[in-house]
C-alpha positions as CSV (number, residue, x, y, z in Angstrom):
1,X,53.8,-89.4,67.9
2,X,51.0,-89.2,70.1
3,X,51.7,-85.8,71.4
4,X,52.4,-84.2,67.6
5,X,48.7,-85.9,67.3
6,X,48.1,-83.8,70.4
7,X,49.6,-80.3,69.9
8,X,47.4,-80.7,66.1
9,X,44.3,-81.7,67.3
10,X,45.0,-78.6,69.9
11,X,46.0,-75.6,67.0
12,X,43.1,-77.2,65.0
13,X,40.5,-76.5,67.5
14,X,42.3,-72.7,68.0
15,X,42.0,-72.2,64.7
16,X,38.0,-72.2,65.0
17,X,38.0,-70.2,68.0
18,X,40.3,-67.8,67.1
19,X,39.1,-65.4,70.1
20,X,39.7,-67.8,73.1
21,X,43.5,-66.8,73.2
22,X,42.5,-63.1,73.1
23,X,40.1,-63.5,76.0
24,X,42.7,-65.3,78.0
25,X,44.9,-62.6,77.7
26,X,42.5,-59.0,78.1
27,X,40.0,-61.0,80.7
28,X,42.4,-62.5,83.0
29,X,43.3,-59.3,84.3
30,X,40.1,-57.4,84.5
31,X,37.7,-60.6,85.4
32,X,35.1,-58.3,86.6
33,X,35.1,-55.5,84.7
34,X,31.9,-53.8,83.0
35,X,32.3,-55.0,79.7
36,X,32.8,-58.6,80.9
37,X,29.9,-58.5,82.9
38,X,27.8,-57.4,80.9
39,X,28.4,-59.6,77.9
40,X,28.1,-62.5,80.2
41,X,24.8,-61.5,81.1
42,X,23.7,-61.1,77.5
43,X,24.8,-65.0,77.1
44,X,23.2,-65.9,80.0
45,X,19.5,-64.3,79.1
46,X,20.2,-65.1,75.7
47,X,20.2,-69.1,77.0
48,X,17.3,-68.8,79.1
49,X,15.0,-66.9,76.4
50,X,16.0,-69.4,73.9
51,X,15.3,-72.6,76.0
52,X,12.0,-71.0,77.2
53,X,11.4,-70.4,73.2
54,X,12.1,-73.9,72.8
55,X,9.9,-75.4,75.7
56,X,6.7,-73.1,75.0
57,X,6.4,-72.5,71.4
58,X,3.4,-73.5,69.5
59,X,5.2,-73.7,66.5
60,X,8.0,-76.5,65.9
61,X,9.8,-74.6,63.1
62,X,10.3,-71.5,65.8
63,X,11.2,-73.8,68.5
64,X,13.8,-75.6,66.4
65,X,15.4,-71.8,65.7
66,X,15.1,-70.7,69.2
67,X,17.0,-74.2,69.9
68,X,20.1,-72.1,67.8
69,X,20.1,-69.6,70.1
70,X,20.5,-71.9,73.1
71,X,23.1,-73.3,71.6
72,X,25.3,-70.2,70.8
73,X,24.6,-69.1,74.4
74,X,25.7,-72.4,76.1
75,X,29.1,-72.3,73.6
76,X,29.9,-68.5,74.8
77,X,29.1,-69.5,78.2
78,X,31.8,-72.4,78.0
79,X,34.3,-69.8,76.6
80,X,33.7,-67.5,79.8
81,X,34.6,-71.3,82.0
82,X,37.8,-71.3,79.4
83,X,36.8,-74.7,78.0
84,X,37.3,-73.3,74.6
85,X,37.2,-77.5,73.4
86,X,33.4,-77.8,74.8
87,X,32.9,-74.7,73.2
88,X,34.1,-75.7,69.9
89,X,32.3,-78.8,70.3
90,X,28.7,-76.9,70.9
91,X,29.3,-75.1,67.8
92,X,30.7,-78.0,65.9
93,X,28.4,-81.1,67.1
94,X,25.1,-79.7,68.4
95,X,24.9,-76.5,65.8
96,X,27.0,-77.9,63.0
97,X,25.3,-81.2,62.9
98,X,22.3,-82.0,65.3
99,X,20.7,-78.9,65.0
100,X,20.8,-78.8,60.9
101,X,19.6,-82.1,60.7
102,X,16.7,-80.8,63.3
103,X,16.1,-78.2,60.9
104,X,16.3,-80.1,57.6
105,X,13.8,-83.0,59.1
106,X,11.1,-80.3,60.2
107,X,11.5,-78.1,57.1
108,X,11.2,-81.3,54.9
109,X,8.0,-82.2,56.4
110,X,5.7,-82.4,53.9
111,X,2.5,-79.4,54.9
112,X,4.0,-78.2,58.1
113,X,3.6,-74.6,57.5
114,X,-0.1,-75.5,57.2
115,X,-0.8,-76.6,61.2
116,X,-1.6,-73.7,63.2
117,X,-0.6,-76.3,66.1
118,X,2.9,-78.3,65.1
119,X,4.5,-78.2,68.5
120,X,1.5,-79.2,71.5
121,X,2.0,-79.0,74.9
122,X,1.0,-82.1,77.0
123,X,1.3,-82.6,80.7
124,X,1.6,-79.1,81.8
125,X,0.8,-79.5,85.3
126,X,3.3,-82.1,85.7
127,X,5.9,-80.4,84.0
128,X,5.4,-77.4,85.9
129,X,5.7,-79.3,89.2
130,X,9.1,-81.0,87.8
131,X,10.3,-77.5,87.1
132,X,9.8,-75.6,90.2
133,X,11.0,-78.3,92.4
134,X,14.5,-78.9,90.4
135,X,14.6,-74.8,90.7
136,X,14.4,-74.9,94.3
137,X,17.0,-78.0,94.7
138,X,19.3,-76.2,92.5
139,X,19.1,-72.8,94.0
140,X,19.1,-74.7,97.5
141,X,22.5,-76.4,96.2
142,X,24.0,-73.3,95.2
143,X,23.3,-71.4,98.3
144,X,24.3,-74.4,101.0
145,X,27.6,-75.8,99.1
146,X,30.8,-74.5,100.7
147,X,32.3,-72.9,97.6
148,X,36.1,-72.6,97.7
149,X,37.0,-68.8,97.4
150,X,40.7,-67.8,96.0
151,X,42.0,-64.4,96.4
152,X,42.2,-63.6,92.4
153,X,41.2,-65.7,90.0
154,X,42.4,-68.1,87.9
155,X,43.7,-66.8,84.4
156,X,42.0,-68.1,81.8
157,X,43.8,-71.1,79.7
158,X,43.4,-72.8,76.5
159,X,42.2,-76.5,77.5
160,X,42.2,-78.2,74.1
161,X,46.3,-79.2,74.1
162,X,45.7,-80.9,77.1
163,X,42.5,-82.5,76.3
164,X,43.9,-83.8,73.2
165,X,46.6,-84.7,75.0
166,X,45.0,-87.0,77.6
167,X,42.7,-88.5,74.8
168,X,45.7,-90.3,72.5
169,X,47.6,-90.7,75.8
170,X,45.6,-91.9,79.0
171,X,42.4,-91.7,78.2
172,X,42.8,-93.9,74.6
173,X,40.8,-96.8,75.2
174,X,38.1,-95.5,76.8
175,X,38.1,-92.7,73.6
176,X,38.2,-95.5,71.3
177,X,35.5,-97.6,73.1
178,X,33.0,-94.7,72.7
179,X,33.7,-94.0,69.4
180,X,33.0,-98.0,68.5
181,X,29.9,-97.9,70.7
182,X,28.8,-94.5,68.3
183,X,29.6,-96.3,65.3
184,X,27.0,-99.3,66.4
185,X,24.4,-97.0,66.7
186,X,24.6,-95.1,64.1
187,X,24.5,-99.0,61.7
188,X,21.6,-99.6,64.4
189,X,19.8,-95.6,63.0
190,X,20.6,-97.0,59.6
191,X,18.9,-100.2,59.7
192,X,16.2,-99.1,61.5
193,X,15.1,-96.2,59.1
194,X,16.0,-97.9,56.5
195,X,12.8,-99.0,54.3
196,X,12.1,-102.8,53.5
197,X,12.5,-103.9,49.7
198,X,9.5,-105.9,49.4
199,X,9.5,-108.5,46.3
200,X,7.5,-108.2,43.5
């Protein structure tokens, strides 16, 4: 029963991104060709102009859109990884759901398009610090770790059968746990937006 639970969850999830099983099969044999490449670029700048949109706009209604963009990127980038579930997720979760919501609170507001100033930047100097020395401990990471070369790469494979898989098989209570501990804080959201009813 579990795995039929499984194998759905896993064609569900293929359904949305229909294009992951073509990728697997035209990428796995051409891993570095032009096209490839150059598409994985374009996800990659499209990320980092997004995020940097994000961080240093002025305005919060064009930071919350450049956050969409940031978004897309990160979910093509996890297609490129062949975590086609993640990807689904980003699209699903963060775009679907977060990011609406993001949008719907900041359009909602009541004389936004009014401030010339919605979005301020505090603590620049700080920030900047923060930034340039995680840069150079990442870029020091990736230039001392002893990555593990193969001869050709990997083919790309479809990872949301198995994911399912280990979530109603081995990893079920730790699944469940989580979803009980989301539950509890989305009743703690509720009853702390919530507004009193005071008594006439």
């Amino acid at each position: 029963m579990n795995r039929t639970l499984a194998m759905a969850l896993g064609a569900a999830l293929t359904l949305f991104l229909p294009g992951s099983a073509l990728a697997a099969k035209t990428v796995a044999g051409t891993p570095s060709s032009p096209v490839v490449v150059a598409v994985f670029w374009a996800l990659a700048l499209l990320t980092l102009a997004s995020g940097a949109g994000v961080a240093f706009s002025r305005n919060i209604v064009y930071a919350s859109f450049s956050l969409l963009g940031a978004f897309l990127g990160v979910a093509g980038l996890y297609v490129f990884l062949s975590a086609d579930f993640l990807a689904v997720a980003q699209v699903l979760i963060y775009i679907g759901g977060v990011l609406v919501l993001i949008l719907f609170a900041v359009m909602l507001t009541s004389r936004l398009q009014h401030v010339k100033l919605s979005n301020p930047a505090m603590g620049m100097l700080p920030a900047t610090l923060a930034t340039v020395a995680t840069t150079a401990l990442l870029v020091f990471v990736a230039l001392a770790a002893p990555w593990r070369r193969s001869g050709s790469p990997a083919p790309m494979r479809p990872t949301a059968e198995a994911l399912g898989d280990l979530f109603l098989t081995r990893y079920l209570l730790p699944f469940e746990i989580a979803s009980v501990v989301l539950l509890a804080a989305l009743i703690g959201a509720v009853v702390l937006a919530r507004k009193e009813i005071k008594p006439d």
